[in-house]
mmCIF file of the N, C-alpha and C atoms, coordinates in Angstrom:
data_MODEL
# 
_entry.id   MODEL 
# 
loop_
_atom_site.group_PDB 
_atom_site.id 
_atom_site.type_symbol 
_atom_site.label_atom_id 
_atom_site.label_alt_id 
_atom_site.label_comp_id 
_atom_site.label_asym_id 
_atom_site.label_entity_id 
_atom_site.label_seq_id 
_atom_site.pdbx_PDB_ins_code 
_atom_site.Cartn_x 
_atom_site.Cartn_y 
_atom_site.Cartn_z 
_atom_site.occupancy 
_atom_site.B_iso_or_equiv 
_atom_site.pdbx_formal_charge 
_atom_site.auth_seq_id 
_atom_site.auth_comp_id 
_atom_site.auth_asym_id 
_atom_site.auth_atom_id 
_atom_site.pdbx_PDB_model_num 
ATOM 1   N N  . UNK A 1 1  ? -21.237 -10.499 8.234  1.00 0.00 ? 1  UNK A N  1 
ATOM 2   C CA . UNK A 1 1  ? -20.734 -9.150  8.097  1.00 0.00 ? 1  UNK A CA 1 
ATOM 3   C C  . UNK A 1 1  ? -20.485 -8.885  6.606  1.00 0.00 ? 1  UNK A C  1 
ATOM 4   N N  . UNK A 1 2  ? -21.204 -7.771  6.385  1.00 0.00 ? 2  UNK A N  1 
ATOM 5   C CA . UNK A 1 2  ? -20.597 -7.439  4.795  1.00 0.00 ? 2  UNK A CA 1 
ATOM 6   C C  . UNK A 1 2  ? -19.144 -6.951  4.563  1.00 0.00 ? 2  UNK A C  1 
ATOM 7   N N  . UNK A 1 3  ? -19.053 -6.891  3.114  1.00 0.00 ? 3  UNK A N  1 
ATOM 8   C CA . UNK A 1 3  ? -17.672 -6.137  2.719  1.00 0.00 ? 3  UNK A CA 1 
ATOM 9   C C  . UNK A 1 3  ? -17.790 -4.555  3.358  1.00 0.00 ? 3  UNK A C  1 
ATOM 10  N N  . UNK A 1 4  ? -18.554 -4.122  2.753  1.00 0.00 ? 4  UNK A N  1 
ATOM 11  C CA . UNK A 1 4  ? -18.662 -2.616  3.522  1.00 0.00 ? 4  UNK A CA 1 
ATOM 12  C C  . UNK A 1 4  ? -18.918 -2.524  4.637  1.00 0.00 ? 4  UNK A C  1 
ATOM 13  N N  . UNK A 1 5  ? -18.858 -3.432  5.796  1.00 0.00 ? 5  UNK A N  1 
ATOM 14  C CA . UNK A 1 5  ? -19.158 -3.463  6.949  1.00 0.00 ? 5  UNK A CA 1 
ATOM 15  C C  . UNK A 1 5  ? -17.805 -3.665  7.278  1.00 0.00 ? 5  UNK A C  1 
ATOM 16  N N  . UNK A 1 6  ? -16.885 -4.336  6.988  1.00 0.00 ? 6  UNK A N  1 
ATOM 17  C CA . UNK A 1 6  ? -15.856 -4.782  7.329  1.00 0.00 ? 6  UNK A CA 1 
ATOM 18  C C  . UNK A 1 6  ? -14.624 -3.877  6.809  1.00 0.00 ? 6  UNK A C  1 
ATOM 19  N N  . UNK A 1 7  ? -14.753 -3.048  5.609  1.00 0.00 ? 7  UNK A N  1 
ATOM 20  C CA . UNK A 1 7  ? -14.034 -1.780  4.969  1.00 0.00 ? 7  UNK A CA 1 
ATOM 21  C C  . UNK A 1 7  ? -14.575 -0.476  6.414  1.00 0.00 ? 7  UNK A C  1 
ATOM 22  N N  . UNK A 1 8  ? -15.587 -0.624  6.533  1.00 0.00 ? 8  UNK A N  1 
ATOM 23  C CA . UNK A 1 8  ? -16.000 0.849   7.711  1.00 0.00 ? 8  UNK A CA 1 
ATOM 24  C C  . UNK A 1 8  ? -15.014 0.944   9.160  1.00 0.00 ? 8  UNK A C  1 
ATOM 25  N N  . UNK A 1 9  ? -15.135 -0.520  8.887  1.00 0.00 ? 9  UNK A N  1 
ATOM 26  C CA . UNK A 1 9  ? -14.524 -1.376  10.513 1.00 0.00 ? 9  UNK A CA 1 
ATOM 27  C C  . UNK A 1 9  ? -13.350 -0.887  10.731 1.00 0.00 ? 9  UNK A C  1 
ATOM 28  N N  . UNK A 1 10 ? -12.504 -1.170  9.472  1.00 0.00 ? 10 UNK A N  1 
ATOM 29  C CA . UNK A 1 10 ? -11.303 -1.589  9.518  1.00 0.00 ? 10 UNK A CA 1 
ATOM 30  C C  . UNK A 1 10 ? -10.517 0.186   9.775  1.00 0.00 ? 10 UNK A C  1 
ATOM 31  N N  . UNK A 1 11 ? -11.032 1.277   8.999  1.00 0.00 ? 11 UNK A N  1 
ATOM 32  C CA . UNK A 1 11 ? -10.958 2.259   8.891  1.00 0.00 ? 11 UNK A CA 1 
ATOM 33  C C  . UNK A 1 11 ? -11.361 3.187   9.808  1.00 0.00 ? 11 UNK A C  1 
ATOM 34  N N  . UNK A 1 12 ? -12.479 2.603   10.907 1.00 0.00 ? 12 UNK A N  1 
ATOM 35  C CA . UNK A 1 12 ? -12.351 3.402   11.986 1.00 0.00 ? 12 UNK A CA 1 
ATOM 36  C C  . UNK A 1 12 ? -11.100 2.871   13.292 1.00 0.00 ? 12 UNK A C  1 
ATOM 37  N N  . UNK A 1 13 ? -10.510 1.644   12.940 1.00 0.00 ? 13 UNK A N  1 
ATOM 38  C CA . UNK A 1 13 ? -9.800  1.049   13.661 1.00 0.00 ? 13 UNK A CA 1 
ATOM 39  C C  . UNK A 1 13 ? -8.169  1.658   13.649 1.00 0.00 ? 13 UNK A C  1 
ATOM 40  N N  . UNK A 1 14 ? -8.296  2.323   12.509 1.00 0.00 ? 14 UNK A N  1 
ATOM 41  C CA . UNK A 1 14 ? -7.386  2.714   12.048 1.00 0.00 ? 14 UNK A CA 1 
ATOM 42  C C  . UNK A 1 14 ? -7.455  4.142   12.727 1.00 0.00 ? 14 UNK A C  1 
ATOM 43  N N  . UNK A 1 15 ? -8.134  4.301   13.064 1.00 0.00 ? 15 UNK A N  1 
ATOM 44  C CA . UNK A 1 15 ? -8.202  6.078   14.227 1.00 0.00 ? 15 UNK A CA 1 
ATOM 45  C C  . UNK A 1 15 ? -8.825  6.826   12.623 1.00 0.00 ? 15 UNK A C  1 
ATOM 46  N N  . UNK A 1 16 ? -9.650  5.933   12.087 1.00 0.00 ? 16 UNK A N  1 
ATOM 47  C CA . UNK A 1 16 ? -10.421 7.506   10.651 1.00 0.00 ? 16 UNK A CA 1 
ATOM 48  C C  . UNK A 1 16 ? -11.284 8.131   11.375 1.00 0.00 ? 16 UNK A C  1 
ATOM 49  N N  . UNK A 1 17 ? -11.045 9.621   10.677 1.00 0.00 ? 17 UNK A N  1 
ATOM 50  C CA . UNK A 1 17 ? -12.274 10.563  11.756 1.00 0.00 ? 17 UNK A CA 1 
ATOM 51  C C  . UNK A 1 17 ? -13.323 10.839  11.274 1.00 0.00 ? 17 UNK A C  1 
ATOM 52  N N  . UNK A 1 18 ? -13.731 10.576  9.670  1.00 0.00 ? 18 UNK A N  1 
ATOM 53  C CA . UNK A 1 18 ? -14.406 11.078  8.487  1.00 0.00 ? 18 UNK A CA 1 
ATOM 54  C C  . UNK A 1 18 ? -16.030 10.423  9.540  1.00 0.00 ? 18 UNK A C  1 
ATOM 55  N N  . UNK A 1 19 ? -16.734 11.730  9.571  1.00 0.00 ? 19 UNK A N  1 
ATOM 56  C CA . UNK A 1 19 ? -18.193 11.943  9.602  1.00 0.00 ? 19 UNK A CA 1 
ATOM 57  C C  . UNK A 1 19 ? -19.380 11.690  8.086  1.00 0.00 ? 19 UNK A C  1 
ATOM 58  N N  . UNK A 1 20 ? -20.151 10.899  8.863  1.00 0.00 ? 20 UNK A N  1 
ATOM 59  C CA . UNK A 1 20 ? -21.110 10.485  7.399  1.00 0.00 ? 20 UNK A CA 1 
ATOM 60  C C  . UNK A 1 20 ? -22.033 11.566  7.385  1.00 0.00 ? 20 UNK A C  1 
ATOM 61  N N  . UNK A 1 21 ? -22.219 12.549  5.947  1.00 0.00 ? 21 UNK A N  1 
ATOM 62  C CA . UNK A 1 21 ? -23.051 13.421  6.000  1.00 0.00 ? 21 UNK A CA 1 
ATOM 63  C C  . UNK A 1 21 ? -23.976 13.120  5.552  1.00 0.00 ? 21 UNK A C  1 
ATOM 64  N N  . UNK A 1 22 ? -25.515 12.906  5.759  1.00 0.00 ? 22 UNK A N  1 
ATOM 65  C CA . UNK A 1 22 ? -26.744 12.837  4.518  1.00 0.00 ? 22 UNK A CA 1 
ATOM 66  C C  . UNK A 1 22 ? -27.664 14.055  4.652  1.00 0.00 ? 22 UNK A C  1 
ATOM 67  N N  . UNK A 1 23 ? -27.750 14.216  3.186  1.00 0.00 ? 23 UNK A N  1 
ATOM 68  C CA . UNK A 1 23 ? -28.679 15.630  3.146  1.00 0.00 ? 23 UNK A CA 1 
ATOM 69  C C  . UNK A 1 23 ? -29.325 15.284  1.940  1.00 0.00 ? 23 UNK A C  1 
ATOM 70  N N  . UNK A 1 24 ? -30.295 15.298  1.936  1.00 0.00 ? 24 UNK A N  1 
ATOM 71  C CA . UNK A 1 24 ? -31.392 15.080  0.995  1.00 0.00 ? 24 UNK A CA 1 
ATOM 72  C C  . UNK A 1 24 ? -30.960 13.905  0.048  1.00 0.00 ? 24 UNK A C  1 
ATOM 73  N N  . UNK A 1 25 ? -30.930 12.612  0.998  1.00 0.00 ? 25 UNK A N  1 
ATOM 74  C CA . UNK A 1 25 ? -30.599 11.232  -0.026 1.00 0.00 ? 25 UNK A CA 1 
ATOM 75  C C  . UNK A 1 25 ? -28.881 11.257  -0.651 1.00 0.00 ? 25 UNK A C  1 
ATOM 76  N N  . UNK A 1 26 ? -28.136 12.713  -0.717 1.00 0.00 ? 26 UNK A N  1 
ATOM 77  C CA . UNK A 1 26 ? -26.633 12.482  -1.078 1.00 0.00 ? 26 UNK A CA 1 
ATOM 78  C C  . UNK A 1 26 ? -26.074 12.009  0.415  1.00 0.00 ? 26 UNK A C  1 
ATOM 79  N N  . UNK A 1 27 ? -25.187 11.208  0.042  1.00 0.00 ? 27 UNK A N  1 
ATOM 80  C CA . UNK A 1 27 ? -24.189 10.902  1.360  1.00 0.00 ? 27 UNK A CA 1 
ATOM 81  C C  . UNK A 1 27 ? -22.841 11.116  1.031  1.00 0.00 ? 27 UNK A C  1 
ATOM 82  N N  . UNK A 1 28 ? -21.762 12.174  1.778  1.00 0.00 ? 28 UNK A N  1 
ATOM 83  C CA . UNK A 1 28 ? -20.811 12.716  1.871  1.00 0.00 ? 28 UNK A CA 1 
ATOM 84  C C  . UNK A 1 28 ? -19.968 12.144  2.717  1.00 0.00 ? 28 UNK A C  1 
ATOM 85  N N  . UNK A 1 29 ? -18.639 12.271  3.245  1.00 0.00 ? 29 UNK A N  1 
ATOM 86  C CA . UNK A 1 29 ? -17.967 12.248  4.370  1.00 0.00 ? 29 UNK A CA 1 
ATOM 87  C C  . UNK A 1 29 ? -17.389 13.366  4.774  1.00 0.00 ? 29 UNK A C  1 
ATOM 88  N N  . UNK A 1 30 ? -17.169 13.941  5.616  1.00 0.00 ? 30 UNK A N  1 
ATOM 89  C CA . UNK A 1 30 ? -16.815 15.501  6.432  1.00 0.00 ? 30 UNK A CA 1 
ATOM 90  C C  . UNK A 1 30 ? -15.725 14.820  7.209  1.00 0.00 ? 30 UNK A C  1 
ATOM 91  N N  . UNK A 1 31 ? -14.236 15.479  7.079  1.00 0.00 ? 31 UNK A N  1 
ATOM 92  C CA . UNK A 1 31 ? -13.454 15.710  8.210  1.00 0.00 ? 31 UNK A CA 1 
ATOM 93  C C  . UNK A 1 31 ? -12.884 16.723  8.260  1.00 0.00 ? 31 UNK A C  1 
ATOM 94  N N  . UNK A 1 32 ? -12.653 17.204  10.046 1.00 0.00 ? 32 UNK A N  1 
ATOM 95  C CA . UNK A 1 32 ? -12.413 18.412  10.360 1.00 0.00 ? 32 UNK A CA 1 
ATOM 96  C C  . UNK A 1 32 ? -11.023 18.243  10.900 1.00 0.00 ? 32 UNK A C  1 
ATOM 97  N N  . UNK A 1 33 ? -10.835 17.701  11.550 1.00 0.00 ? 33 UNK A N  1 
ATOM 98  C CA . UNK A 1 33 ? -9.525  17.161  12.050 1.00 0.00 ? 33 UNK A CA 1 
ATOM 99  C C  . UNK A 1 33 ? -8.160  16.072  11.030 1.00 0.00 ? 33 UNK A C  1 
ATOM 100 N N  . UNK A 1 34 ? -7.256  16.327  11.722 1.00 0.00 ? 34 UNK A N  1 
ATOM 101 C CA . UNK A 1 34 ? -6.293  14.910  10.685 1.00 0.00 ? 34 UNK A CA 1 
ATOM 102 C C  . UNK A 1 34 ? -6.457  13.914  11.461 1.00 0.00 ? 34 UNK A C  1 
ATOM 103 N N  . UNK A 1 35 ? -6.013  13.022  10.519 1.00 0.00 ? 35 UNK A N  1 
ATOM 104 C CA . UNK A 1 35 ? -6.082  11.555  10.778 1.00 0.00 ? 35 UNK A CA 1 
ATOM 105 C C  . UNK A 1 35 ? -5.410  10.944  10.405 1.00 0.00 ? 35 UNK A C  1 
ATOM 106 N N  . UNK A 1 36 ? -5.215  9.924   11.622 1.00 0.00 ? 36 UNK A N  1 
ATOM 107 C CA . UNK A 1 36 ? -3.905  8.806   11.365 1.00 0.00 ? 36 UNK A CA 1 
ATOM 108 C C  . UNK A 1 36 ? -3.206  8.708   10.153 1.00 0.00 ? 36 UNK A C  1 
ATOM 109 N N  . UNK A 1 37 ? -2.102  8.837   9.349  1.00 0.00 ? 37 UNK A N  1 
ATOM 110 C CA . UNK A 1 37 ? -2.058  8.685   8.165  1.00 0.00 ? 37 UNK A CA 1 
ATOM 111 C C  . UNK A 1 37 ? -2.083  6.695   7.853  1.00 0.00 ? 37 UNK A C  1 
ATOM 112 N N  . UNK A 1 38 ? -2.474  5.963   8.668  1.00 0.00 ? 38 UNK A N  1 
ATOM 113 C CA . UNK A 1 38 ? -2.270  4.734   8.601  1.00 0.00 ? 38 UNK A CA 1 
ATOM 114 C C  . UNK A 1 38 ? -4.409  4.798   7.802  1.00 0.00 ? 38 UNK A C  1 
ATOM 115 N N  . UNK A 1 39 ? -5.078  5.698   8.616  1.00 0.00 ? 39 UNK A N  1 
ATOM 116 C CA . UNK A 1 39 ? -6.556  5.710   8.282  1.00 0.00 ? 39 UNK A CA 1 
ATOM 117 C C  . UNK A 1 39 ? -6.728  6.285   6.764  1.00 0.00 ? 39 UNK A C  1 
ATOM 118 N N  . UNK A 1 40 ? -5.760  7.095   6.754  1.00 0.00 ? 40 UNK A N  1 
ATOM 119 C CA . UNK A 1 40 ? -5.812  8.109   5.569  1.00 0.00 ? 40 UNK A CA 1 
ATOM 120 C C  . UNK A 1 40 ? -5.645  7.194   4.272  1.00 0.00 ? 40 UNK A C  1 
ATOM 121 N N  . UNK A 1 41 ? -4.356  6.767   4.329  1.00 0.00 ? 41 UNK A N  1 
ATOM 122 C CA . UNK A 1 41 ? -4.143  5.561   3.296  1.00 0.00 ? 41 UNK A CA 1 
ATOM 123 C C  . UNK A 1 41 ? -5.122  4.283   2.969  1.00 0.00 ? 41 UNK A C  1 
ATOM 124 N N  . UNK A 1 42 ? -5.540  4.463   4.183  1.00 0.00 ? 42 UNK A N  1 
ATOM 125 C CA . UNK A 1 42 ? -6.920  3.259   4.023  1.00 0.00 ? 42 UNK A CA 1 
ATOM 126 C C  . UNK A 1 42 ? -7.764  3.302   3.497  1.00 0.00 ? 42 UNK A C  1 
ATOM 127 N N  . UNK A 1 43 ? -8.276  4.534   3.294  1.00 0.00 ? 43 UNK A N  1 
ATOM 128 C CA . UNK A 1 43 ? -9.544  5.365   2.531  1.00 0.00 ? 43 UNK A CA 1 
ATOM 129 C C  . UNK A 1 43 ? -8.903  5.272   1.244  1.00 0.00 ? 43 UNK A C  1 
ATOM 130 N N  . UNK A 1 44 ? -8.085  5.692   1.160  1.00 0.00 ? 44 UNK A N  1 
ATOM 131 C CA . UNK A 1 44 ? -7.478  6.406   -0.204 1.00 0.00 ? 44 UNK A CA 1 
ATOM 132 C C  . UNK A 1 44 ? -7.523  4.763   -1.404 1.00 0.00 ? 44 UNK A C  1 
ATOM 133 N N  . UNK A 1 45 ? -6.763  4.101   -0.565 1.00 0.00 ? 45 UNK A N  1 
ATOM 134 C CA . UNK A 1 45 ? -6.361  2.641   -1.096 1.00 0.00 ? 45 UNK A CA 1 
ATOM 135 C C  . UNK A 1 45 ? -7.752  1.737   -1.246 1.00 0.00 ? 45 UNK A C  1 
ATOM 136 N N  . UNK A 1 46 ? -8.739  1.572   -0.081 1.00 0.00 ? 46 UNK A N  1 
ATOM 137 C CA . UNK A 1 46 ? -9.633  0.859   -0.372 1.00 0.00 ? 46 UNK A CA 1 
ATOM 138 C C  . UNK A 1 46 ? -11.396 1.150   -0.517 1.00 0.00 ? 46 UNK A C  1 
ATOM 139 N N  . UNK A 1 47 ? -11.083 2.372   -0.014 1.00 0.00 ? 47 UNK A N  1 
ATOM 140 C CA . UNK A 1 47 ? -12.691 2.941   -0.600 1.00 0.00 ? 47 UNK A CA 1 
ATOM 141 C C  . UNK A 1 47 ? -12.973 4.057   -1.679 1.00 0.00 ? 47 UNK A C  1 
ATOM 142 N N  . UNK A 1 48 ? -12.096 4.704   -1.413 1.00 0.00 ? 48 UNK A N  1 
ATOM 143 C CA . UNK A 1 48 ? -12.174 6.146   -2.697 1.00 0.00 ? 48 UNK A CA 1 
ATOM 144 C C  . UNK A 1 48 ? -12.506 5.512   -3.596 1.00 0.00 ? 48 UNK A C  1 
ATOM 145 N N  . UNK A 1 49 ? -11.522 4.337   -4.229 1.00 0.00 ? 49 UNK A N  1 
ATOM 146 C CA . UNK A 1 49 ? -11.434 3.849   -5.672 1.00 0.00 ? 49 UNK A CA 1 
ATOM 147 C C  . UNK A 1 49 ? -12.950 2.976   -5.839 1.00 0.00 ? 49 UNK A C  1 
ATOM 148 N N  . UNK A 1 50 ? -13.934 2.586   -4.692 1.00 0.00 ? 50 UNK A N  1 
ATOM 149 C CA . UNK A 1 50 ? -14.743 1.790   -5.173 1.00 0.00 ? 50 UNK A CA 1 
ATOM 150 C C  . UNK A 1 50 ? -16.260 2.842   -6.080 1.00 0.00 ? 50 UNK A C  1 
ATOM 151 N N  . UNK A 1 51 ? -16.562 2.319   -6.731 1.00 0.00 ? 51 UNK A N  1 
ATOM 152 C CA . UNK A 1 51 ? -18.030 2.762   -7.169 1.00 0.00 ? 51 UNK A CA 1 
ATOM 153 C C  . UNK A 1 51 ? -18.729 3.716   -6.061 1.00 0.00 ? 51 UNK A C  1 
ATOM 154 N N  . UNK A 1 52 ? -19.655 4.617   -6.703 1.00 0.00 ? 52 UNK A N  1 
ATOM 155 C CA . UNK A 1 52 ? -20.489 5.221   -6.036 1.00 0.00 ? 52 UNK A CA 1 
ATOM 156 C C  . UNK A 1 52 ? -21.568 4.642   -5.266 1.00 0.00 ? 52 UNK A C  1 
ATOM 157 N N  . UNK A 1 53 ? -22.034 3.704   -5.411 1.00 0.00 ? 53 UNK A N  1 
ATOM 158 C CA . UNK A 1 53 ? -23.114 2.667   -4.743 1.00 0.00 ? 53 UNK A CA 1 
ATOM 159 C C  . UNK A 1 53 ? -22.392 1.831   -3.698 1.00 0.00 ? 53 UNK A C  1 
ATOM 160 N N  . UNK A 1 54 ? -21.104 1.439   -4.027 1.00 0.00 ? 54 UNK A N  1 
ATOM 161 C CA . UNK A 1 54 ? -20.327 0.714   -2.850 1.00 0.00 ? 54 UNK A CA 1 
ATOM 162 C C  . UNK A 1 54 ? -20.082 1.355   -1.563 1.00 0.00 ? 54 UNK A C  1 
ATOM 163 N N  . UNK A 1 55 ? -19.353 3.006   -2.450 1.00 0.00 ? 55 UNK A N  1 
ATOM 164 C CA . UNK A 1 55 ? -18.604 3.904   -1.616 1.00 0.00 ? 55 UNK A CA 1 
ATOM 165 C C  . UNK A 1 55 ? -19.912 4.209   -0.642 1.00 0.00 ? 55 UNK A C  1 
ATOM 166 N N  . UNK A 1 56 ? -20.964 4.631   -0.933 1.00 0.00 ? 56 UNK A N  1 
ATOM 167 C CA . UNK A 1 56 ? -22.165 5.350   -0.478 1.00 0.00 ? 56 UNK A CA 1 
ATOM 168 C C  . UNK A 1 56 ? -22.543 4.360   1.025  1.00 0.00 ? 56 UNK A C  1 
ATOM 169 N N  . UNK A 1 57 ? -22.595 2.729   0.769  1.00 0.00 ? 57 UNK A N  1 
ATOM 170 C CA . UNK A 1 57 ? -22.707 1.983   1.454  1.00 0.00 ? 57 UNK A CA 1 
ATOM 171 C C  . UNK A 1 57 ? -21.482 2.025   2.612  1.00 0.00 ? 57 UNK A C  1 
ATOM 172 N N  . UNK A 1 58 ? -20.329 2.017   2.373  1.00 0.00 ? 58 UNK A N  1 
ATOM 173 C CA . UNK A 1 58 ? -19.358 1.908   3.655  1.00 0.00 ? 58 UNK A CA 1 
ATOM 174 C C  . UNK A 1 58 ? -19.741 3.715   4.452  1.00 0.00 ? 58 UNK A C  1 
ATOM 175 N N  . UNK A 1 59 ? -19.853 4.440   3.619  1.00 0.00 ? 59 UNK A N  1 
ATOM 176 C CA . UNK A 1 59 ? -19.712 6.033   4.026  1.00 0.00 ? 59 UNK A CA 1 
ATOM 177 C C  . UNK A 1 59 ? -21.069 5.745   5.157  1.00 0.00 ? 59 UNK A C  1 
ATOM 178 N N  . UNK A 1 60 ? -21.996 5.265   4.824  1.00 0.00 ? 60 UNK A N  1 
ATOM 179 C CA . UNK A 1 60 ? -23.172 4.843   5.554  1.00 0.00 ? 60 UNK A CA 1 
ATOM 180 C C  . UNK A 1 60 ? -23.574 4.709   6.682  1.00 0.00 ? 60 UNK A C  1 
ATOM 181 N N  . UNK A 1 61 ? -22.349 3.686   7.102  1.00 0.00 ? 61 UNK A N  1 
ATOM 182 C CA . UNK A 1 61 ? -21.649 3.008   8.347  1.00 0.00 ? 61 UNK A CA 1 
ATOM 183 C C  . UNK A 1 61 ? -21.096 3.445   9.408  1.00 0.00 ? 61 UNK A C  1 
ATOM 184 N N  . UNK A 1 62 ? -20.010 4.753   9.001  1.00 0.00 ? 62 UNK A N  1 
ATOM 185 C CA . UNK A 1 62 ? -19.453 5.913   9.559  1.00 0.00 ? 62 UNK A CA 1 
ATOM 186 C C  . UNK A 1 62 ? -20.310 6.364   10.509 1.00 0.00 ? 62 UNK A C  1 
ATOM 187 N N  . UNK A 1 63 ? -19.920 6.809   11.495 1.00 0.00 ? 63 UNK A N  1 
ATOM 188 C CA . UNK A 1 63 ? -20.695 7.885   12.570 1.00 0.00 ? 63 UNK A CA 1 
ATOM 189 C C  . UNK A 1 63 ? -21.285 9.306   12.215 1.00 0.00 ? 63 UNK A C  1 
ATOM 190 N N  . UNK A 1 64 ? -22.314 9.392   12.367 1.00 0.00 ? 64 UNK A N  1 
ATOM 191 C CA . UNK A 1 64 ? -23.417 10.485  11.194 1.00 0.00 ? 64 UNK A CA 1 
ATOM 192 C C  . UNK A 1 64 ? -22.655 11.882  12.089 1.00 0.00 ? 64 UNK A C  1 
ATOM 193 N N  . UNK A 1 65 ? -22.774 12.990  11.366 1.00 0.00 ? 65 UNK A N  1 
ATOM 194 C CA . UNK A 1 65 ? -22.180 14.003  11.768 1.00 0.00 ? 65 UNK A CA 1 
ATOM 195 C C  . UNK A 1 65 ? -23.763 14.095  12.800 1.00 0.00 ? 65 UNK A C  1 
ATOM 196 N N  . UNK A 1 66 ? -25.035 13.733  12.340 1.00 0.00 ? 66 UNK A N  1 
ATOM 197 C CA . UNK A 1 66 ? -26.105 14.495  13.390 1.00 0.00 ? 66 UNK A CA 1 
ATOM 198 C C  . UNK A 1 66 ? -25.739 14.103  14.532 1.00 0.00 ? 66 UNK A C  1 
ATOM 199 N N  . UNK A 1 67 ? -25.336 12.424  15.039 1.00 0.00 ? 67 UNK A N  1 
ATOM 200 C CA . UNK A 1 67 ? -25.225 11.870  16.293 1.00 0.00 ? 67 UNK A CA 1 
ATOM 201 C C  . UNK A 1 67 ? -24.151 12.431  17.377 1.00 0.00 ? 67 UNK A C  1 
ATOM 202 N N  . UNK A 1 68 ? -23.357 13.909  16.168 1.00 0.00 ? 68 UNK A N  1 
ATOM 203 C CA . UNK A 1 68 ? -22.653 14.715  17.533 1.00 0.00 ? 68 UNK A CA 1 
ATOM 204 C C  . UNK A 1 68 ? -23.408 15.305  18.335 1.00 0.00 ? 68 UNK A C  1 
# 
């Protein structure tokens, strides 16, 4: 299991609601709803702060907004 496999994990475990957006090769996260503030802090604390190539990789992982 990778690091960003295990950062995605941990953060949907946490009740995160953030949708992975890709549109033309950018990848985003979309949330519409709140979320756990236990998920919220999780993001904030261990993925926001990583690099764009890291971040891009866990955001990846997330449940794609198309698969609604």
């Amino acid at each position: 299991m990778t690091e960003s496999k295990k950062l995605a994990d941990e953060y949907l475990r946490l009740g995160g609601r953030r949708k992975a957006k890709v549109d033309d090769n950018i990848v985003s996260t979309r949330t519409w709803d709140d979320e756990p503030a236990e998920a919220d802090a999780y993001w904030q604390e261990h993925i926001a702060p990583l690099d764009d190539k890291r971040r891009r990789e866990v955001e990846l992982l997330l449940p794609s907004m198309n698969d609604v």
